[in-house]
C-alpha positions as CSV (number, residue, x, y, z in Angstrom):
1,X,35.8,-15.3,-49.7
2,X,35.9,-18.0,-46.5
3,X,35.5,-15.3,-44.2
4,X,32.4,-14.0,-45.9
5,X,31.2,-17.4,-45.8
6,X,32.3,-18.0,-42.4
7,X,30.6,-14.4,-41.5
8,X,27.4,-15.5,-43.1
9,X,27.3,-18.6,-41.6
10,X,27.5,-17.3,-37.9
11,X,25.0,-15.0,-38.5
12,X,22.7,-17.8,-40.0
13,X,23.2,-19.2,-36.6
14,X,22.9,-16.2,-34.5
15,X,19.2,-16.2,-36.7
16,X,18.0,-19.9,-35.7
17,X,18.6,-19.3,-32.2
18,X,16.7,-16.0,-32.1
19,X,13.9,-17.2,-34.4
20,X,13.7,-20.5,-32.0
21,X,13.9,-18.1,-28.5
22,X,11.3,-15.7,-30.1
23,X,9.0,-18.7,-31.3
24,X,9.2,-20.2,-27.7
25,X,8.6,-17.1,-25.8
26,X,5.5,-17.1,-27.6
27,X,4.6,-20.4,-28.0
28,X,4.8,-19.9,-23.6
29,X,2.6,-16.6,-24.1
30,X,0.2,-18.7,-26.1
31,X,0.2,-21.5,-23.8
32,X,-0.4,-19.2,-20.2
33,X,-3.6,-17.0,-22.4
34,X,-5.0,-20.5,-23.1
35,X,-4.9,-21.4,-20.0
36,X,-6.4,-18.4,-18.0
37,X,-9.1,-18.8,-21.2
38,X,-9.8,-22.2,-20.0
39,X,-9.9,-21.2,-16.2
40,X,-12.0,-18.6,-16.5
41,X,-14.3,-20.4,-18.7
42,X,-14.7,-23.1,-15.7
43,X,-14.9,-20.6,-13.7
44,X,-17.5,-18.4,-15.3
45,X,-19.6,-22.5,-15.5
46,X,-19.2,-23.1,-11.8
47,X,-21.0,-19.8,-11.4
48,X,-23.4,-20.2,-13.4
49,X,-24.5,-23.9,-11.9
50,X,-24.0,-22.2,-8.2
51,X,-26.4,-19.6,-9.7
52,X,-29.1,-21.9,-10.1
53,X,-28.8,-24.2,-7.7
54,X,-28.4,-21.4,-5.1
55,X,-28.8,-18.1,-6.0
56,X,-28.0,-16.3,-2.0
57,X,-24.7,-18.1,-2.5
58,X,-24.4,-16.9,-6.1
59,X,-24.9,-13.7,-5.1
60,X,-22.3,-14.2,-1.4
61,X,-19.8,-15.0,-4.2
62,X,-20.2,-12.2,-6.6
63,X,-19.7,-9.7,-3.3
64,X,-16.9,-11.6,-1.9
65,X,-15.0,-10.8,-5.4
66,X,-16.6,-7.6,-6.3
67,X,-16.1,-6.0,-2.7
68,X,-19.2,-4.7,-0.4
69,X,-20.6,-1.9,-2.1
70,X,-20.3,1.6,-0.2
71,X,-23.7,2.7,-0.2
């Protein structure tokens, strides 16, 4: 009887921790997507506003990350 309890109870433990390792990993998995949301996002704005302002250096930009085109 006290060692099924005692068994019970260690694996009730055993649970917590891994529920609170899982729950963290992805609480961190949430965390980094949000914030490559949010950068690309100000990223994607800062674009746009060099796109109006200047659109040569709009368009400089968009080669410099897209590569020089081969034909």
């Amino acid at each position: 009887m006290v060692r099924a309890v005692v068994g019970y109870s260690v694996l009730a433990v055993i649970g917590i921790v891994a529920l609170r390792l899982l729950f963290g990993l992805l609480g961190l998995a949430f965390k980094l997507i949000w914030a490559l949301l949010w950068l690309a996002a100000l990223g994607f704005i800062f674009y746009l506003i060099i796109k109006i302002i200047s659109p040569t250096t709009a368009r400089k930009v968009r080669e410099t990350i897209q590569g020089e085109p081969d034909a």
